[in-house]
N, C-alpha and C positions, 0 to 999 in steps of 0.2 A: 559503901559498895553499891546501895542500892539508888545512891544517886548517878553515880559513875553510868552506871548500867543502862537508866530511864535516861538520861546525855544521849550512850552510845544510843538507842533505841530512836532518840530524836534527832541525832545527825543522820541516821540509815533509812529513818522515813522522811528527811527533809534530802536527803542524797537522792533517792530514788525519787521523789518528785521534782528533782530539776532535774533529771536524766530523764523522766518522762516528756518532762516539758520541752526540754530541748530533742529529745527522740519527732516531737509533736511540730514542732515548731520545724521542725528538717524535713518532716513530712510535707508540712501544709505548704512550703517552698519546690518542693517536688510538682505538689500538685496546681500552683498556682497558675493563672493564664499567661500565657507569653505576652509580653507589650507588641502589639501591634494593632492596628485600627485598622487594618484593609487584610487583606491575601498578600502574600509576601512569597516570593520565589527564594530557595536557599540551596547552595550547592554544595554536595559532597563531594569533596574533590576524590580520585582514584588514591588509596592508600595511607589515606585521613584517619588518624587515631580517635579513640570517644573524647581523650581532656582534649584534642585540638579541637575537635571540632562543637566542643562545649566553650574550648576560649572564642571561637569566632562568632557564637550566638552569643557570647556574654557581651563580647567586644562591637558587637553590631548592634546591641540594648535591645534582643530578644529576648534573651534572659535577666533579669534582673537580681536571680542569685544562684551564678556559675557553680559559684561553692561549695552550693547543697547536691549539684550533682556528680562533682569531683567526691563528694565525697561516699558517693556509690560504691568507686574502686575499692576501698578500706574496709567500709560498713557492710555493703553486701556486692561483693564482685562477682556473686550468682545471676545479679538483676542488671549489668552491665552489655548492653548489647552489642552482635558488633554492626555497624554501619557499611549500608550498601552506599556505595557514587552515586550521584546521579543529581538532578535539579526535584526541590521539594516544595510545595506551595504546603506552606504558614497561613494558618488563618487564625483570627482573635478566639474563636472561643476550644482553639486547642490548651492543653498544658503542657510543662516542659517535657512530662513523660510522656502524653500523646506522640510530640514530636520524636521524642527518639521512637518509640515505637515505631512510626511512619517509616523513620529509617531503616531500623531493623526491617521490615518486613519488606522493603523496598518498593515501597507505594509511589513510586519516581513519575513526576508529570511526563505525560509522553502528547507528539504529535500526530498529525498524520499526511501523509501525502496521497492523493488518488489519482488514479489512472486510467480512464475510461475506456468504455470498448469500444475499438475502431481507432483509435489514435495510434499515429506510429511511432515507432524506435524512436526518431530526435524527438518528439512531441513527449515520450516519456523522459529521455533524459533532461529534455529543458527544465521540467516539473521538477525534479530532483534536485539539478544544480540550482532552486530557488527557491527549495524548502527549508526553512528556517530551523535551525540549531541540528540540521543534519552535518554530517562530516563530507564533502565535496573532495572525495581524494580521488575519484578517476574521474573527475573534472572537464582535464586537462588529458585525458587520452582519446584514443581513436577510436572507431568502434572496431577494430580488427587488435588491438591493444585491449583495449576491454573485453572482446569476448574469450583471447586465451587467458586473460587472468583468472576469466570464470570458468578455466577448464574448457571450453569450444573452441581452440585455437582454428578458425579459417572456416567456421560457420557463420553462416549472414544472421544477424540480429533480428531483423523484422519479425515481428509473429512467434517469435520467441520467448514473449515475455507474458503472463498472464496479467490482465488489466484488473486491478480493486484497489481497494484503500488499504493500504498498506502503516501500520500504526508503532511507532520508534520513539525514543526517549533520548535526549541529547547526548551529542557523542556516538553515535553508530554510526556507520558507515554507509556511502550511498553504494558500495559494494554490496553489504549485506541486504540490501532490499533486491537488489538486482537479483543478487545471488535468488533470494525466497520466490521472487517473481518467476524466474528459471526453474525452478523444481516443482512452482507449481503449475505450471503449463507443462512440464514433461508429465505429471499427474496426471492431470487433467485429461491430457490427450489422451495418454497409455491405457487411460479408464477407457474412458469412452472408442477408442478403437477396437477394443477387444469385444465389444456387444455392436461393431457396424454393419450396418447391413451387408447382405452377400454380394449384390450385385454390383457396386458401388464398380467406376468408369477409372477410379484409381487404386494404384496398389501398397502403399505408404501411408506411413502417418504423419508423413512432412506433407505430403499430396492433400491429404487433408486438411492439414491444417492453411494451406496457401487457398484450399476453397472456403474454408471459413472464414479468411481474411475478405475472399470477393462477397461473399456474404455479408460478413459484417457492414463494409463499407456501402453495398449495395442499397440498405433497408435499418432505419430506427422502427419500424413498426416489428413487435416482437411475433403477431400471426403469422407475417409474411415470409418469416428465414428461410422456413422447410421447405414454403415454393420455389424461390430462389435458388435453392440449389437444387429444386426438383428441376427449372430451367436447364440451369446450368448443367445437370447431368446429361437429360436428353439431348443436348446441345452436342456435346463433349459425345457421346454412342454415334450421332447418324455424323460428326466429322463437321460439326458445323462450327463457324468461330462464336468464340464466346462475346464479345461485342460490347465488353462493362466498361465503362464510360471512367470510374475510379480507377482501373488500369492503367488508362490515360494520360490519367493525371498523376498519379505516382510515378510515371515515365518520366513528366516533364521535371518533376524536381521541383526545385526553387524557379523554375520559368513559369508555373502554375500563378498567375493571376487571379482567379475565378471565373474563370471562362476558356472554354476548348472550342474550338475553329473547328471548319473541315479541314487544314491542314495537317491542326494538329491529332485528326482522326486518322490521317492518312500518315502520319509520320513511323518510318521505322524506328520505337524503341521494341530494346528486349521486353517490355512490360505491355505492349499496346495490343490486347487481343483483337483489336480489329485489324492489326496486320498479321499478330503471328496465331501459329496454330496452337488448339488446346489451351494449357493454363498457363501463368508467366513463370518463372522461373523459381521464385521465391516472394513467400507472403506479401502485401501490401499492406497491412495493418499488424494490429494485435487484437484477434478476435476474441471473444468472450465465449464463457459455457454457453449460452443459447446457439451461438454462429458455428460452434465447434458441433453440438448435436444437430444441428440441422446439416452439416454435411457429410456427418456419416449417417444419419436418418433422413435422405431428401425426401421430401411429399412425392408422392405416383400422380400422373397425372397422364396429360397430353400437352399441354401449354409450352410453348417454344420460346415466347416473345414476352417481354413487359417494357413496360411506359410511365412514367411516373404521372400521378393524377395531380401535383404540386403540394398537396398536404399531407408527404410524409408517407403513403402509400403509393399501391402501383397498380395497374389493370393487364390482368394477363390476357394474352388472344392465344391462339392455336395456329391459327393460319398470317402468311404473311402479309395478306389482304386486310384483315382484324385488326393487326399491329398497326400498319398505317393509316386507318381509320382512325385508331387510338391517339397517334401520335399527330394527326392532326385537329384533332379534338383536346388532347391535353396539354400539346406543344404551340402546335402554332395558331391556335385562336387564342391562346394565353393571352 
């Protein structure tokens, strides 16, 4: 009896040390590094189960033992995550739990596409249809087809969209930037109109936003916005034309070269403030927060006129006399 007994005693302490050991040995496989030698990109496809997408890292020799974490479901299907979509960079000193963690939490490599300020509606879309692992599905539409998709059916694009880096993960939609770009320029503006100055020569926040756009385009020097459209407002009260050279050329379109004529200063487009009165019709750009505060805050002053000095700023005069002084000092002795 008392052998029987020290037997049972030595099979249940030799049982429970290979069930340690194999308990150990499942673990240290959990824990092991995935075989890779560089960063490695891996996709979760949409609606990817955890054994599929444990066969496709076993099967692509990420993993080198699938089995141990198949056997997650059985052993502990508490510690079984579920798996977001998306593209994953693998690096060597992850393990295979790392990675699924990764997934779990959806740590998905994302891109990003940017938009600068002053560039227009086609200058954003070009950007988009050539952003890498975006989805390009209004592509192939118009911009009067794209803006009812986004709810603006028969509103003009330009200056509608707010300009940043905008940051997506493979598989979005170049809809959905657009869409984000869109709400945050109705933000943006809706903020900022609401604290505009009183006196201000328009009465809309579309009016302003089409002077933020002659702003923007006017001046890369971020001191100079406020005067700009301190210009441009005293211009706009005593009925004088606004006279922006960028108008001009948003007129001509695609006949834009790099260079404006006196013809092309004298041509009737709806855009060319040196023919029409006040401001053009609709934006010229996509201005940014700086272009957007400065034309509901213009600088006071007296200053009518500027000139560009050739590096990026501009010299204001007062008087018409001043101004072509200026302009043949910074124009034509250039």
């Amino acid at each position: 009896m008392r052998i029987a007994l020290k037997a049972l005693v030595v099979l249940l302490v030799l049982g429970l040390t290979a069930a340690f050991a194999g308990y150990r040995y499942w673990q240290l496989q959990l824990e092991a590094p995935i075989a890779v030698d560089e960063p490695v990109l891996f996709e979760v496809a949409p609606g990817a189960g955890f054994n599929r997408v444990v066969d496709q890292l076993d099967d692509s020799g990420v993993l080198e033992s699938g089995w141990a974490f198949k056997l997650l479901t059985r052993l502990e299907p508490g510690r079984v995550p579920s798996l977001k979509p998306g593209e994953y960079r693998l690096e060597p000193d992850m393990s295979g739990l790392d990675v699924l963690d990764r997934m779990a939490n959806a740590e998905v490599v994302t891109y990003s596409v940017t938009v600068p300020e002053g560039w227009t509606f086609a200058q954003m879309r070009s950007a988009l249809n050539s952003a890498e692992k975006l989805a390009h599905d209004t592509e192939d539409m118009s911009d009067d087809e794209l803006m009812a998709l986004l709810g603006r059916e028969g509103e003009h694009p330009e200056g509608r969209f707010f300009p940043d880096t905008y940051v997506y993960h493979k598989g979005v939609s170049d809809q959905q930037i657009l869409s984000q770009a869109l709400r945050r320029m109705d933000s943006v503006l809706a903020d900022l109109w609401e604290s505009r100055d009183e006196d201000l020569p328009y009465d809309t926040p579309y009016e302003a936003l089409i002077m933020a756009s002659l702003v923007e385009r006017e001046t890369g020097a971020p001191e100079e916005r406020d005067e700009i459209a301190g210009v441009f407002k005293r211009r706009l009260e005593r009925g004088m034309r606004l006279q922006t050279d960028p108008t001009v050329i948003y007129g001509m379109g695609d006949r834009y070269q790099g260079n404006i004529t006196r013809a092309d200063l004298r041509e009737a487009t709806d855009y060319n403030t040196y023919v029409i009165e006040g401001m053009p019709p609709t934006p010229i750009a996509l201005p940014g927060r700086a272009a957007l505060e400065a034309a509901v805050h213009p600088a006071e002053g007296d200053t009518l006129y500027f000139v560009s000095r050739g590096d990026g700023t501009h010299h204001f005069s007062r008087t018409l006399r001043e101004h072509n002084n200026a302009v043949n000092k910074y124009i034509l002795n250039r």
